[in-house]
Each structure stands twice: as C-alpha cells, then as structure tokens.
N, C-alpha and C positions, 0 to 999 in steps of 0.2 A: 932343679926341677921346677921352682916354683916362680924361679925369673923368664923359664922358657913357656911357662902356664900365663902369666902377666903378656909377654911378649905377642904372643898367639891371639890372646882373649881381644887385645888392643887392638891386631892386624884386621881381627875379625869386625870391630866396629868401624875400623877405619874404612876400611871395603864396602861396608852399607853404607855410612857416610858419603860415600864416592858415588854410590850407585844412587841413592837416594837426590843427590844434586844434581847429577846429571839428567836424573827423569824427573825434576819440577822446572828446567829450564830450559826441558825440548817443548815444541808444542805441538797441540793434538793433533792439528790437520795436516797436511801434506802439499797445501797450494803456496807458490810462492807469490812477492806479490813485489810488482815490474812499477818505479814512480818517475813517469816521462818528467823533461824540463818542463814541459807545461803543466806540472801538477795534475795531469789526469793517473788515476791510481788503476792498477789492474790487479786480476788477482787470476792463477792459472798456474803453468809450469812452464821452466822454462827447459827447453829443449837442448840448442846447441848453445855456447859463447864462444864465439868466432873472432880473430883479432881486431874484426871491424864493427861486427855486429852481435845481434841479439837473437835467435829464434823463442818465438812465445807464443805455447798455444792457451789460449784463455777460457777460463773454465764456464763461463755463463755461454758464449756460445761454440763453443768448441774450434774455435778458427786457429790458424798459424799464421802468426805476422813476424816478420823481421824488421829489426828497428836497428835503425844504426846506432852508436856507444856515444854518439852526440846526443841524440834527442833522450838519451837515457839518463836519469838523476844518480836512480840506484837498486838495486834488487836487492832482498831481504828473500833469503831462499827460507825453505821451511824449518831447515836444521839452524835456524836464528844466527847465519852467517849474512853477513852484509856486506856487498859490493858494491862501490860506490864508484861512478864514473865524473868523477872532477875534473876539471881543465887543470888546475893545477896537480891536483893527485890523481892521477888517473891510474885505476884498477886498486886503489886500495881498500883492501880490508878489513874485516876486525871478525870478531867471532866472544862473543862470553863463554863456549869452550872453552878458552884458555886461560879465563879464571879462573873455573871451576878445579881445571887442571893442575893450577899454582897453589888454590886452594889448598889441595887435596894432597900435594906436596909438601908443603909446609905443614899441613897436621902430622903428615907421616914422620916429619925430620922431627917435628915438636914433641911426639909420641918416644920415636927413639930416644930423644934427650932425657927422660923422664925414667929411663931404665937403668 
C-alpha cells in the first residue's frame, strides 16, 4: 500500500512538472514571425505552406502575400516551431517541444528507478 502511495504521489508531481514546462515554453502571443533572405522580419500568420510557397497575411496591415521558399530564411510559428528553408536543408525543423518531451521522459523512467 505504501509503494502504490510513493508511486502515485510521484506520477502526480511528475505530471505538473510536464505541464508546468510545457506552459513556460509556449509564448503568449499567437503571431508568427516570416524572416525573408533579405532580412526583412515580418510578423502575422502564416496561412497555407505550399510545396513552392508561403501564404502570409501580416498583422500591422492586414495584407496576404505569397513568397516563394527561396526568398524565405525561415518561419518561427507561434508554438516556438521553427522552419527553416536552406539551400542545403531545405524544410528542416526543430521544435524545443521535443525537449521538454525527453525531459519529461527521463524524469518519469528516473522516477520509476527510484521505487
């Protein structure tokens, strides 16, 4: 009874733990923000991602522009995923998601060891 008490009390911190990382690494706002090769920054949402192109409507004037995946650096969407359009790597990703996730995995398997 008192290993299934320990076991519980654990899952229950672990679970806030998870939940607590996960909302200090999202951020507030909801704009993505589009960084052309020429370094001009935009900030807006972005609409469609098309295998050629961009749709971006941008939030100071409310316009839709499409950009093709050349002139594009990289888009950093709201949920702190980042697409990166490189000549060499073209469409790859990353996300600190998936730290938080290994994070949060490893406490759990670290947790179970401990019982």
């Amino acid at each position: 009874m008192n290993i299934i008490h320990i076991f519980y009390s654990r899952l229950f911190f672990f679970f806030i733990f998870a939940c607590l990382t996960q909302t200090s690494f999202s951020q507030s706002d909801s704009t993505d923000v589009l960084t052309l090769r020429s370094d001009k920054i935009l900030n807006g949402k972005v609409i469609i991602i098309d295998s050629t192109s961009v749709e971006f409507q941008e939030t100071i004037t409310d316009s839709l522009y499409e950009y093709s995946k050349n002139e594009i650096k990289e888009i950093k969407l709201f949920t702190g995923e980042i697409i990166r359009f490189d000549e060499e790597e073209e469409g790859g990703t990353t996300a600190i998601g998936y730290i938080v996730v290994a994070l949060a995995v490893a406490l759990l398997i670290w947790t179970l060891t401990l019982l």
